[in-house]
C-alpha positions as CSV (number, residue, x, y, z in Angstrom):
1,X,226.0,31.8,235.0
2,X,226.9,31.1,231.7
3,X,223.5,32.5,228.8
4,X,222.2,30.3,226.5
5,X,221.7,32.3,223.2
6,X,218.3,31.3,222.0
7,X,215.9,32.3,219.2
8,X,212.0,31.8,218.9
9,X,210.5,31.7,215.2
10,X,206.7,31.4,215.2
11,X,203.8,33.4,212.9
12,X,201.8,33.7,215.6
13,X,202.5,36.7,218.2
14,X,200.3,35.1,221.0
15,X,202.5,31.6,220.4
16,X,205.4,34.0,220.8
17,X,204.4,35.1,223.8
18,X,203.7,32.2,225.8
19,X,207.1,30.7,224.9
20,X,208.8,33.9,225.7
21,X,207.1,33.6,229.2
22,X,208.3,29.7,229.8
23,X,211.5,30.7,229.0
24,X,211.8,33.5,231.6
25,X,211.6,30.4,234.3
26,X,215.1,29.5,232.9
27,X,217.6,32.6,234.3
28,X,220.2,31.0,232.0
29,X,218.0,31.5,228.4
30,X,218.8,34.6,226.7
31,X,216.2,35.5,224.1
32,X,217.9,37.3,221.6
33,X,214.7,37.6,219.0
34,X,211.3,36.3,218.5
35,X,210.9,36.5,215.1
36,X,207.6,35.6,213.0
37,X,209.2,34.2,210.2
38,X,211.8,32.2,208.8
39,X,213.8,34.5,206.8
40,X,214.0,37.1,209.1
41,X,215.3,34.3,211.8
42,X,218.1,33.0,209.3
43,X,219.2,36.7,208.5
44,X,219.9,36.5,212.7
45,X,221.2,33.4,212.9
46,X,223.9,34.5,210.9
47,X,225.0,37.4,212.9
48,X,224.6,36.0,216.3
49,X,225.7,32.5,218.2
50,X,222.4,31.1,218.0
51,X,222.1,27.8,220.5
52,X,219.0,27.4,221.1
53,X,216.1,27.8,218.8
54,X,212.2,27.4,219.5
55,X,210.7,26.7,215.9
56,X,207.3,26.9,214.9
57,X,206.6,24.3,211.3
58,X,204.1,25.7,209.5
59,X,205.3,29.0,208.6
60,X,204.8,31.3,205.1
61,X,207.3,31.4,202.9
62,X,209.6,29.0,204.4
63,X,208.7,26.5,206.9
64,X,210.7,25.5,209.7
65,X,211.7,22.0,208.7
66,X,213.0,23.5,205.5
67,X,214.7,26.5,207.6
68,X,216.3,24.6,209.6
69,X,217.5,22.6,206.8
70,X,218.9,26.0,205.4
71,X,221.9,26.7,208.4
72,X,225.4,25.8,208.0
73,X,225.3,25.0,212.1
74,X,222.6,23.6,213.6
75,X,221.9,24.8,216.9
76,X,219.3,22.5,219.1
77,X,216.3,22.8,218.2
78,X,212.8,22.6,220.1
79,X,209.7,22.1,217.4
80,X,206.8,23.8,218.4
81,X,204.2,23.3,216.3
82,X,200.3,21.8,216.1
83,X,201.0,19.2,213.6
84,X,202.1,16.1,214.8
85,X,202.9,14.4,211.6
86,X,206.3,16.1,211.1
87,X,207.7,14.5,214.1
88,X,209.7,11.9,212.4
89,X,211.3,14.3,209.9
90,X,212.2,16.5,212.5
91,X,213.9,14.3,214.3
92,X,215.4,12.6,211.4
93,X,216.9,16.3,211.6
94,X,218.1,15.7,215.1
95,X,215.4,18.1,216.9
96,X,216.1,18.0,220.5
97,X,212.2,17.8,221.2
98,X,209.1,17.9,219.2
99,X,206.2,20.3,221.1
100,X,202.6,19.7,220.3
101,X,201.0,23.0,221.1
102,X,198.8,23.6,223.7
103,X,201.9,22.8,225.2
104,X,202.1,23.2,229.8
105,X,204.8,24.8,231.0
106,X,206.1,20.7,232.5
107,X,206.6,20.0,229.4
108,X,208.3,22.8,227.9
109,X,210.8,22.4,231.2
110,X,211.2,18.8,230.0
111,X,212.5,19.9,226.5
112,X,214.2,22.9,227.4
113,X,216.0,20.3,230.2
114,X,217.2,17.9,227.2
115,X,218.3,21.2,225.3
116,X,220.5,22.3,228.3
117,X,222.1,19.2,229.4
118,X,223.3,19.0,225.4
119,X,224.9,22.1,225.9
120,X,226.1,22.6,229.3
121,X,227.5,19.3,229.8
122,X,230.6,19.2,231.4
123,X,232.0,16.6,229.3
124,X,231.8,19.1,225.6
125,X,231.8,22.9,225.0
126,X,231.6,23.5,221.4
127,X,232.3,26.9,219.8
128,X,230.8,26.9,216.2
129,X,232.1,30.0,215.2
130,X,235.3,29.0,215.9
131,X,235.4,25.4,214.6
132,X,236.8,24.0,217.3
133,X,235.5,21.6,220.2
134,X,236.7,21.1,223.6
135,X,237.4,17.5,225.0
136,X,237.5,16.4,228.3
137,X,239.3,12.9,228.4
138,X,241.8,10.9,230.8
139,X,242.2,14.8,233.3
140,X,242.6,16.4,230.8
141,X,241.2,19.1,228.7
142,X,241.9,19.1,224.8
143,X,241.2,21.6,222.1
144,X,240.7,20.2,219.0
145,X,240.1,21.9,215.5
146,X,237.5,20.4,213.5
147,X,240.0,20.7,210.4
148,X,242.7,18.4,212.6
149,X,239.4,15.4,213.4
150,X,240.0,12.3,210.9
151,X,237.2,10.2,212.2
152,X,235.4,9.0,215.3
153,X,235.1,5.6,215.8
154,X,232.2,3.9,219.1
155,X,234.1,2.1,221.1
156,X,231.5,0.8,223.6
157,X,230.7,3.9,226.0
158,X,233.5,5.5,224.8
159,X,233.9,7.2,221.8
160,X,237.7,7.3,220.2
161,X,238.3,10.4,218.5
162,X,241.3,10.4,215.8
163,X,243.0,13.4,214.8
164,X,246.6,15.0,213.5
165,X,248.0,14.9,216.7
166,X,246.4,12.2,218.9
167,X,243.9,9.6,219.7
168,X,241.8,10.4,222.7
169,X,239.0,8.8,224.2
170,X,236.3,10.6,225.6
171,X,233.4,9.4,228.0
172,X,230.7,10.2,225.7
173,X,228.1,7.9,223.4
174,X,228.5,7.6,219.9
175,X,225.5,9.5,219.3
176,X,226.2,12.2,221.6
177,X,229.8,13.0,220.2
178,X,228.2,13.4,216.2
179,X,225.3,15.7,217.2
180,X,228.1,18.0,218.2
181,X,229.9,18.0,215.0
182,X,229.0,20.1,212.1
183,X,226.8,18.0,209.5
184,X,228.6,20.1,206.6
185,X,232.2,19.0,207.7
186,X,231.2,15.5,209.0
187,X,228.9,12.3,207.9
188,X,228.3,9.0,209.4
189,X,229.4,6.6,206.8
190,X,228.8,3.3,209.3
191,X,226.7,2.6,212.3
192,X,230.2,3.0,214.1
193,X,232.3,5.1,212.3
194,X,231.8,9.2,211.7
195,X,234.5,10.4,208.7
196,X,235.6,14.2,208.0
197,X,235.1,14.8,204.5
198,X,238.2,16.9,204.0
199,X,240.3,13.9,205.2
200,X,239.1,11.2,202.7
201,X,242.2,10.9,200.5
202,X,240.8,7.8,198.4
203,X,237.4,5.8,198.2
204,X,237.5,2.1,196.7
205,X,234.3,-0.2,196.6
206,X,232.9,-0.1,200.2
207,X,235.8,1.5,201.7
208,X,236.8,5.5,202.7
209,X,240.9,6.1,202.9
210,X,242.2,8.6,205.1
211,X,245.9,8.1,204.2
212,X,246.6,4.6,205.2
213,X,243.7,3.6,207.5
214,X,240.9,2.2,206.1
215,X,237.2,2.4,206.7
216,X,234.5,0.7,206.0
217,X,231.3,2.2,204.3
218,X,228.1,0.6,205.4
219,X,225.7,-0.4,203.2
220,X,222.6,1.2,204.9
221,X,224.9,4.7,204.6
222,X,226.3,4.5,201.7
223,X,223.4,5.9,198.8
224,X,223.9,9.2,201.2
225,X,227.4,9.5,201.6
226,X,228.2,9.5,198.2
227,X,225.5,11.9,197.5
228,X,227.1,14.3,200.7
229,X,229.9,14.1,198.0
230,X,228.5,15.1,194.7
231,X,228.7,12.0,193.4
């Protein structure tokens, strides 16, 4: 059985110790710290392959919505907090689940659930450390560097993936395929298209060029994108 690396950050010991007890339901969730704040969490999350976190809001020094903000890859993410007014920032920030604590143990097994199908599908295995991604598409399994990915285009319930070497098509939503790319390398620049910043060779008006193929920049997207860029 393959462990799911995970990580609670939470001020509070007792809220520590009531998620470290859901999770022991789940023989798959490894808990490899339960930290009570955020720094100490980030100085572990860069030594370990961190999948999983459970992540407490309001937090001294550095909360979690700002913490979470802080990691180069973003692992998924269960909030699990007593304020329910973050909730739309959090998932703005593509959190998994939002917990409103007292949270049951049903509910936890919901989010957890949603956490584990993300990660264990057997469409995707993603290794962040080594910037690649597996796809599974037509029989076949591909490895594909994130450095080699020009764009990803929806294509109904299909996504088509374009890189260096090929075009593959993988049964997997639009959605789906960009929360498993890292947001540092890659940034939605239209409702359908997701564009690898390395690859952008030119930008005119309301178009991104990789090379010769031209992409359109929607207006809804395009105040961010240029400020993903600097500009």
């Amino acid at each position: 059985m393959r462990k799911i690396n995970c990580l609670i950050v939470d001020d509070e010991p007792i809220a520590r110790q009531i998620i470290q007890t859901y999770c022991s339901h789940f023989p798959m969730l490894h808990i490899v710290a339960s930290c009570g704040n955020a720094l100490e969490a980030k100085a572990i999350a860069q030594q370990e392959d961190i999948e999983l976190i459970f992540l407490d809001i309001n937090m001294p020094v550095l909360n979690g919505l700002a913490f979470l903000k802080t990691l180069k890859y973003q692992p998924q993410v269960i909030f699990t907090t007593a304020y329910k007014e973050y909730a739309v920032e959090a998932f703005d920030l593509n959190a998994t689940d939002y917990l409103l604590k007292p949270f049951s143990l049903e509910r936890f097994i919901v989010a957890v659930d949603k956490a584990l199908e993300k990660l264990t599908g057997p469409e995707f295995t993603v290794s962040k450390k080594e910037h690649f991604i597996f796809i599974k598409a037509d029989g076949k399994i591909y490895k594909i560097l994130y450095e080699d990915i020009y764009y990803a285009e929806a294509s109904g319930n299909y996504t088509k993936v374009v890189t260096k070497q090929r075009t593959i098509l993988p049964t997997i939503t639009f959605s789906g395929f960009e929360e498993l790319l890292p947001s540092n390398l890659f940034i939605r620049i239209h409702r359908s298209f997701i564009i690898n910043k390395a690859s952008i060779t030119h930008i005119e008006g309301n178009r991104a060029f990789i090379n010769a193929t031209e992409i359109p920049i929607g207006s809804n997207y395009k105040e961010n994108f240029l400020k993903q860029l600097g500009l």
